[in-house]
N, C-alpha and C positions, 0 to 999 in steps of 0.2 A: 167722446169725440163727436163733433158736428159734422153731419153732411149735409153742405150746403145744395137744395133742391130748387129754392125760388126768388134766389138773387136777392132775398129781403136779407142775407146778413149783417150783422151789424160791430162783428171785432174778428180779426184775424190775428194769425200769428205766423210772423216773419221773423227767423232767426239768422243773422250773420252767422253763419259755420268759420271762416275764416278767412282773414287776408294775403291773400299773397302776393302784395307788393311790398318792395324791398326801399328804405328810404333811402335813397340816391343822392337828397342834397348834397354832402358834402361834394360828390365829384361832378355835378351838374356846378358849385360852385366854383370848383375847377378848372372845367372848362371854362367860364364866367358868360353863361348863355343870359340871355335878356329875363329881366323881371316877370314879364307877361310869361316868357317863353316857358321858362320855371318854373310857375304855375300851371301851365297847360300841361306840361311833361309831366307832373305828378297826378294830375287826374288821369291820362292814361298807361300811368306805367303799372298804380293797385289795381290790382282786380280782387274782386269779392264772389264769395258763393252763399248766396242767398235762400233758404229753403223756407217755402213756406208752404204753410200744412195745409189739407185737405179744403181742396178749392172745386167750386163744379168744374164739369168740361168744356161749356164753353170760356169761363175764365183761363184755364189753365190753356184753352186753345188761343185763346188773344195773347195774352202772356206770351206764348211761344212765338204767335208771328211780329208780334210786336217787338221781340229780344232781336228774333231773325234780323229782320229792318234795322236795327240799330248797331249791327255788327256784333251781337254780343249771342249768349247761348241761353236756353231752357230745356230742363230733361221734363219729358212731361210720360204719364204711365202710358204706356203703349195706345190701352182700350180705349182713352179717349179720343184717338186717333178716328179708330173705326165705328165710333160709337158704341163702343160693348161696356165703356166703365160710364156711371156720371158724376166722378168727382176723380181729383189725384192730388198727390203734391205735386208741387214745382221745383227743383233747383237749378238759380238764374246764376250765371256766371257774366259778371257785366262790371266795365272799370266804371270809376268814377263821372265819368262824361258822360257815359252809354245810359246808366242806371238813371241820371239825372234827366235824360230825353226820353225813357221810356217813364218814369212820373210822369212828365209833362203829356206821355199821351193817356195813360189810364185815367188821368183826370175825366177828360173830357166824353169817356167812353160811357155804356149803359153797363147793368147786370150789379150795381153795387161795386163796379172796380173804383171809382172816386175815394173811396173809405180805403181798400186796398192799398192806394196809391197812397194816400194818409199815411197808413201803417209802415208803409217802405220808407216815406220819407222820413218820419220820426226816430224808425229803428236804427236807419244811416246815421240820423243825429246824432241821435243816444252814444252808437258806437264809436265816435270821434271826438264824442265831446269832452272838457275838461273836466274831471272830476277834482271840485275843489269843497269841503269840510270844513267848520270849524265847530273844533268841541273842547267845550271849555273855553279857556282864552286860546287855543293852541290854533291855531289854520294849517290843513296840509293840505298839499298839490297831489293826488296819488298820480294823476301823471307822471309827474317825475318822481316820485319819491316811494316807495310801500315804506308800510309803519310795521308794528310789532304789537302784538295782544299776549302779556304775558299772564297765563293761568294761573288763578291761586285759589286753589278747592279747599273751602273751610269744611270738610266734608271726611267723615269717619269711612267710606267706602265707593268714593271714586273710583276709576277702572285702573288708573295711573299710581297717584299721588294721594291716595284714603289714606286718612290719619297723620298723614306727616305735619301736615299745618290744622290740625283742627285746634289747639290751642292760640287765641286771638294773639298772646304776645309771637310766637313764634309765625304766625301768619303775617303778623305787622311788618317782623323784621323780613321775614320772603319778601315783600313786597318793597320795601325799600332796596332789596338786593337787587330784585330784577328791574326796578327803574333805574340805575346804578347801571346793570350790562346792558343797559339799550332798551327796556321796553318801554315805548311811547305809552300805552294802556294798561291800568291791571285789570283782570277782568274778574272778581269777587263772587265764588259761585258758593252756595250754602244748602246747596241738593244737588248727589249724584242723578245725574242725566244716562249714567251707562245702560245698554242692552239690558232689560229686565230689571231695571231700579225703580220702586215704589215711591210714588208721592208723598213727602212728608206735609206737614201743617203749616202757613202760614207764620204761625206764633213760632216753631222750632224753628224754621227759616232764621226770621230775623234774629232770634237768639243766637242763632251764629253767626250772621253775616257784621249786624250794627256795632260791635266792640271792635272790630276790625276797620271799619271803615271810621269809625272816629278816632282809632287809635293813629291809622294812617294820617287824619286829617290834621291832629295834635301833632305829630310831627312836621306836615310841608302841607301845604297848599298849592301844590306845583305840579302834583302824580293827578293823572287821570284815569278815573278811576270810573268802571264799569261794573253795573250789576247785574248778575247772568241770572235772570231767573223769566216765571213764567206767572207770574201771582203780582198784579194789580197792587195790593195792598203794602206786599213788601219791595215791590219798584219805587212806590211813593215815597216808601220809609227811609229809603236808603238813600232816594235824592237830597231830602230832606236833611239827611246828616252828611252830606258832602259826597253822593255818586254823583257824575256827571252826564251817565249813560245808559242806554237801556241796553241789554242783548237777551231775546227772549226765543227758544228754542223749537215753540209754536205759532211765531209770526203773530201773535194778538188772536189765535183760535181757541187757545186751552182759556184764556180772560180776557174777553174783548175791551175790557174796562184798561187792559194796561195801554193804549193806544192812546187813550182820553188823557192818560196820565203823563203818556208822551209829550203828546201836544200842548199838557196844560204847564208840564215845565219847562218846555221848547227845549229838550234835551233831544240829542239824536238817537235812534234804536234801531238793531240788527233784527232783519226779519230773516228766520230759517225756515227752510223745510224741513218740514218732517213726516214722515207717513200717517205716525202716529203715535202715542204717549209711550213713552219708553218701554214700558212693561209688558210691550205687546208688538211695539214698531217693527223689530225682525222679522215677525212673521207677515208682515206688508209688505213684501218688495217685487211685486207685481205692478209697473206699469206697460200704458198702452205704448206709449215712446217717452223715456226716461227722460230727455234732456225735453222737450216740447211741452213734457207735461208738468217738468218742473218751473219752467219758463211761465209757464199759464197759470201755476198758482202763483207766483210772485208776480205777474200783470195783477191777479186777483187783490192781492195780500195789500202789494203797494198803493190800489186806488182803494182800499177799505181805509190802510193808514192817513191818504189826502185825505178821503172824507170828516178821518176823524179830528182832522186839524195838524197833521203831522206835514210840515213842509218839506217839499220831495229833495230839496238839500239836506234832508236829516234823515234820509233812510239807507241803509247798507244793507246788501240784501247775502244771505250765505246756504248755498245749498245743501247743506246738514251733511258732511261726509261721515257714512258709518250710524245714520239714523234713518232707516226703513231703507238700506242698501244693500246691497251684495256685493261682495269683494269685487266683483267683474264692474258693478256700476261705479264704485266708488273712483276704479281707475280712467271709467269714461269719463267720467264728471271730473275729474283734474286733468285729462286729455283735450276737453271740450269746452274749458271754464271760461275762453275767449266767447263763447256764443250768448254767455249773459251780459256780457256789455252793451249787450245792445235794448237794455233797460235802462240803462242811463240811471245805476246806482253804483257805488262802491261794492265790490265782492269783499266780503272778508271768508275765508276757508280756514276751515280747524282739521289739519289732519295728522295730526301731532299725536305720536304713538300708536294712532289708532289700528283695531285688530288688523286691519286691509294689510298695514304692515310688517304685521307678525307672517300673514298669513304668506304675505310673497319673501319674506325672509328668513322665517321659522326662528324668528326670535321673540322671545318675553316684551315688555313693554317697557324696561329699563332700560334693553339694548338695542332700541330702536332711531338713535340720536341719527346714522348717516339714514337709514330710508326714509327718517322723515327732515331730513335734510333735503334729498333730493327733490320730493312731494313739494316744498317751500320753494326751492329754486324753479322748478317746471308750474307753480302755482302764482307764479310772480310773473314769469316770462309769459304767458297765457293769460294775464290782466288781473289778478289778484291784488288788491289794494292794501287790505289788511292779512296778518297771520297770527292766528290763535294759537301758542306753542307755551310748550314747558321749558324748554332749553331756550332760556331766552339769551345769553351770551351768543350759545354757536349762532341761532338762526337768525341773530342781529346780523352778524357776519355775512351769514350767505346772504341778506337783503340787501346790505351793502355791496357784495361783490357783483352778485345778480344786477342793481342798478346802474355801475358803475358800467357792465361789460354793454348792457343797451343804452349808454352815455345819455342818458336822462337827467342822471340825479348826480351833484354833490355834495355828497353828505359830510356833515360840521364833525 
């Protein structure tokens, strides 16, 4: 954590917490109020709550009177009040009009609020923006639409599904079943990722994953097909014989080289958190502030991927449910999964069987289809774009019904 002491800062971080304005068009349609008018009513009917993290005092003292003036609010920590703290958060509660006249005055102020004011304006973008994809030949709108990532562990000891498909032909034919019940993605993993699972080789990797993905490819040329891994060498291998995607479980930390390999086949790729290498991740689940801190490696992760040639249209960012987490974070983080859109990536969340749900239902990992039903529904309504799942039939279903009830999407 940075405490800013001498206004020389240089990157903050401002989270959207949440909106809570309610879309009114249709019955502002209704009435049939003027064009302009329509527009103006929508910027002050949202209102947003803004937190951003550890700012000195006198920022967070501008901040305040500046919200003041603008009719809007700022909780600022007491002691900066009196002089006793020299840094606080902030959280700014300001509609759309309000927040856009308090940018226009931080610009102009001293102490490094210009960069601040940057930060707010970007974040507002990010979180409204359209998120639109294209991978493979396929384009989606996740605005309107969430897609489906159906799992297929070619893997002898998965936490779920070990050994059921570790034979390629029997993996082939899973895979054409669940593009069949709706899943938009396969996702082709060929190492268990679970709590305390050991790194295999490179070489045993592809030995599982490549008979599979070209058995798939001899069949259609139509299934989009993702390879979950974290090894540079077998990302290449895989694209090479028909994946179209990367999803890598250490965001490009475990092989910086798999980023290059992004960029250099203009393929999109999932960057996750994770605390730490599975083998050891559980025993990491100490952070300073869970959601700000997870927010800041993915600022981190997603300007390493620009750097590395990765166009910010091909990054998905997913906050690893159930890697370096504790049942309590894991529910915050599908509570609170609105607060990453305001990175201005596609979420995708995998929480499909995972322990969290055993633990709040006291079921096996078989019998976990409704609570991670619901997890899917509350992860979609809270801006999830993709869903990593096993039951790809039912949680096609709740994606469509989920879309249909916030009249976004009509699905074919």
């Amino acid at each position: 954590m940075v405490i800013e002491t001498n206004y020389r800062r240089t990157d903050y971080t401002c989270m959207i917490l949440e909106s809570t304005g309610i879309d009114l068009s249709e019955t502002l349609h209704k009435i049939k109020i003027d064009k302009y008018a329509h527009k103006k009513m929508k910027e002050k009917m949202s209102y947003y709550q803004i937190y951003i993290k550890n700012v000195s005092a006198v920022i967070a003292n501008i901040i305040k009177q500046e919200a003041l003036s603008k009719g809007a609010e700022a909780a600022v920590k007491r002691g900066v009040l009196t002089n006793l703290d020299i840094e606080s958060d902030v959280l700014l509660t300001v509609n759309e009009i309000q927040l856009k006249r308090l940018i226009d005055n931080l610009k102009v102020q001293p102490f490094g609020l210009p960069l601040l004011a940057k930060e707010l304006k970007k974040t507002f973008r990010n979180y409204r923006a359209p998120l639109k994809m294209k991978i493979a030949q396929e384009s989606f709108n996740y605005n309107s639409c969430g897609s489906v990532m159906g799992i297929l562990n070619v893997t002898p000891d998965s936490f779920s599904d070990g050994g059921k498909f570790f034979q390629a032909s029997k993996a082939v034919d899973r895979a054409m079943a669940m593009s069949v019940a709706g899943a938009d993605i396969i996702d082709i993993g060929g190492e268990s990722t679970r709590p305390g699972s050991e790194m295999i080789t490179s070489k045993e990797e592809l030995k599982r994953i490549l008979p599979v993905i070209k058995g798939i490819r001899k069949k259609t040329k139509e299934i989009i097909i993702s390879i979950d891994t974290n090894k540079s060498s077998v990302a290449e291998a895989a694209i090479k014989n028909g994946a179209d995607m990367i999803n890598d479980i250490s965001a490009g930390i475990f092989d910086p080289n798999i980023l290059s390999v992004a960029a250099q086949y203009s393929v999109p790729i999932v960057l996750m958190h994770t605390s730490s290498k599975p083998e050891d991740m559980q025993t990491k689940t100490d952070y300073n502030d869970l959601l700000s801190d997870i927010y800041r490696y993915f600022k981190e992760r997603i300007n390493a991927a620009k750097k590395a040639g990765i166009k910010k249209n091909r990054i998905i960012i997913d906050p690893g449910i159930g890697f370096g987490k504790t049942y309590e974070q894991n529910l915050e983080i599908i509570n609170n999964l609105n607060v990453f859109k305001g990175l201005g990536c596609p979420i995708l969340i995998g929480s499909s069987r995972k322990r969290f749900i055993g633990e709040v239902l006291q079921k096996e990992s078989e019998s976990r289809l409704f609570g991670t039903a619901a997890t899917v529904a509350i992860s979609r309504q809270k801006g999830a774009s993709i869903v990593r799942v096993h039951d790809v039939d039912e949680m096609a279903d709740i994606i469509k019904m989920t879309d249909s009830i916030r009249k976004e999407c009509v699905h074919a």
